[in-house]
ROLOTOR-616612 format. One line per field, with one value per residue (C-alpha): residue number from 1; z, x, y. Coordinates in steps of 0.25 Angstrom, whole numbers, padded with zeros to 4 digits, always signed. Each point is the difference from the previous one (the first is absolute). Example, Ala and Ser with C-alpha at 12.3 -4.5 7.8 and 13.67 -1.06 7.14 Angstrom:
resi: 1,2 .
c3: +0031,-0002 .
c1: +0049,+0006 .
c2: -0018,+0014 .
# end
This chain:
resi: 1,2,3,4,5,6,7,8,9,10,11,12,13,14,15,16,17,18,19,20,21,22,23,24,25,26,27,28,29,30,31,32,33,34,35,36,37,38,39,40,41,42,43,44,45,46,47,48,49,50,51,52,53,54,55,56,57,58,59,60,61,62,63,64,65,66,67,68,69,70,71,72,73,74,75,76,77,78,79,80,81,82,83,84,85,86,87,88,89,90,91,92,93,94,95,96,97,98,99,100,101,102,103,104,105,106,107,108,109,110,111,112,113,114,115,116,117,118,119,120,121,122,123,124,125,126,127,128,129,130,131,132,133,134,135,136,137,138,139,140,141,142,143,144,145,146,147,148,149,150,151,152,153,154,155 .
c3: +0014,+0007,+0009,+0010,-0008,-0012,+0005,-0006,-0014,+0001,+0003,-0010,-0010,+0004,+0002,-0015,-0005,+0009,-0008,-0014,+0003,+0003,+0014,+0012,+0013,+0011,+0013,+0005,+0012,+0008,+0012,+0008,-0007,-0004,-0014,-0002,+0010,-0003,-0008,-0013,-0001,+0006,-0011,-0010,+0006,+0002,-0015,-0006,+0011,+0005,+0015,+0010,+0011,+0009,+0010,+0015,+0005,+0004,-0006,-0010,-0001,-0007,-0011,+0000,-0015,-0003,+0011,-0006,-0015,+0004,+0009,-0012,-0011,+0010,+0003,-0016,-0003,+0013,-0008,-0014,+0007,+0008,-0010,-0010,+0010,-0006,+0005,+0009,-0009,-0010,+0010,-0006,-0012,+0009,+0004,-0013,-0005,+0013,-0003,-0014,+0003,+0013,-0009,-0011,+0010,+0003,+0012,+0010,-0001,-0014,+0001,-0013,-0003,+0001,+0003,-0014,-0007,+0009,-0002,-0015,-0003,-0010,+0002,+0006,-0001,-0010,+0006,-0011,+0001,+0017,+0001,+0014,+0009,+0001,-0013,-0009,-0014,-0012,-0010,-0013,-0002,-0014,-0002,-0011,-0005,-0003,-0014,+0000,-0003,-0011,+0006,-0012,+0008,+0010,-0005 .
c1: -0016,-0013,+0006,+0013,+0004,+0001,+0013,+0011,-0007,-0001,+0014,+0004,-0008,+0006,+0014,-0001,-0005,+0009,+0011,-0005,-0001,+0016,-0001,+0006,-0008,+0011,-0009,-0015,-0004,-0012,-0008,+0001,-0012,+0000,-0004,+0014,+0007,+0000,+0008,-0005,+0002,+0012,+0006,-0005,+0007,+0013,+0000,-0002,+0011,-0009,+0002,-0012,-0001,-0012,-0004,-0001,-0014,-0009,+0008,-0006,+0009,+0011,-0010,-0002,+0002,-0009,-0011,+0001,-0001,-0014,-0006,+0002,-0006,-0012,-0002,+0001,-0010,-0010,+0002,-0005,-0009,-0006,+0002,-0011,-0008,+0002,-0004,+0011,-0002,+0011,+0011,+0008,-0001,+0003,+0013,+0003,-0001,+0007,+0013,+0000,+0000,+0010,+0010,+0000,+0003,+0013,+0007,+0010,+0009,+0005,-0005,-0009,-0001,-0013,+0002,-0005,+0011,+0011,-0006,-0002,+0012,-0009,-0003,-0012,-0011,-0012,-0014,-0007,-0010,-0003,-0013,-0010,-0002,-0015,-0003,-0010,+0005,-0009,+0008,-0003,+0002,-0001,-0006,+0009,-0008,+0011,-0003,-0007,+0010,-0008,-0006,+0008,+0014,-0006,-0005 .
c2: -0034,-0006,-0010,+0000,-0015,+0008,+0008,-0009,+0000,+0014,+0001,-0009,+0010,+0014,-0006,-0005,+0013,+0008,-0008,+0003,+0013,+0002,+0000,-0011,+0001,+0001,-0003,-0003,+0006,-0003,-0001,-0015,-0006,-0012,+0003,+0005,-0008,-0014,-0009,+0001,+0014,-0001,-0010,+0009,+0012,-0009,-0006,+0015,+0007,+0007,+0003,-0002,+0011,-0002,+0009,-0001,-0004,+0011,+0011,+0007,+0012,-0009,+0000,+0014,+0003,-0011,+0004,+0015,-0003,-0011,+0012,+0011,-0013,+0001,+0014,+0002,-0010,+0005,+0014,-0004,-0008,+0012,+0010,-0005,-0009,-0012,-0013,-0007,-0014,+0011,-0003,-0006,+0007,+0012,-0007,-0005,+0016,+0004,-0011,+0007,+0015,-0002,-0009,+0010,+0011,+0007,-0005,+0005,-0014,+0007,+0013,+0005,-0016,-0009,-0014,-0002,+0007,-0007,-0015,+0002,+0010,+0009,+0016,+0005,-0009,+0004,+0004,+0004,-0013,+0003,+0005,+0004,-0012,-0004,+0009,-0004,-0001,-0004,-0009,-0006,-0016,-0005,-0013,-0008,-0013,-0010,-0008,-0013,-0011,-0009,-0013,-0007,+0001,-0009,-0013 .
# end
């Protein structure tokens, strides 16, 4: 999401793929912002039954949990950042990666399961592809030159 306006189609998106994926979203927390608070959003949240819970104003500790989990996304990303020296323009590759690892570890809401296994229902999931953030890797690409349609067919 680039821009605060693209809130409701974002919502729209995850409440839609939170559908297809067996799950009903039961309330939406948030801080007072207007982003989350106005009436768009709020006709959105109402048509699906969801209920809307904003926080007071100026009190961050009611979003504790959420504060927590963006301050352990950032200091993961800072890490793998720092740990090879790597440019800062890879930041959000380094969130990106961070989102990833922290989604497909084990948390203490289920104790032994990742958020991934809960979401999706599926046993531990695979990490065979995962490989060192900022690693070089050679790779080969191959190059397949797709046949020449004859001139015939289009006169």
């Amino acid at each position: 999401m680039c821009k605060k306006s693209e809130v409701v189609n974002c919502l729209k998106r995850f409440i839609g793929e939170s559908e297809a994926a067996g799950h009903r979203i039961k309330e939406l927390l948030s801080d007072g912002g207007t982003s989350f608070n106005n009436s768009e959003v709020k006709a959105l949240l109402a048509s699906k039954g969801i209920i809307n819970r904003i926080s007071m104003p100026y009190t961050p500790e009611q979003n504790g949990a959420a504060e927590r989990e963006n301050r352990t996304l950032v200091e993961c990303a800072q890490s793998l950042i720092h740990t090879k020296e790597l440019p800062i323009k890879l930041w959000a590759e380094a969130i990106n990666t961070s989102v990833y690892m922290l989604n497909r570890t084990a948390k203490t809401l289920v104790p032994g399961k990742s958020p991934y296994e809960i979401w999706f229902n599926k046993e531990k999931p695979c990490t065979d592809h995962l490989r060192i953030f900022g690693a070089e890797f050679s790779g080969l690409f191959i190059y397949v030159k797709k046949p020449e349609l004859p001139l015939s067919r289009f006169h």
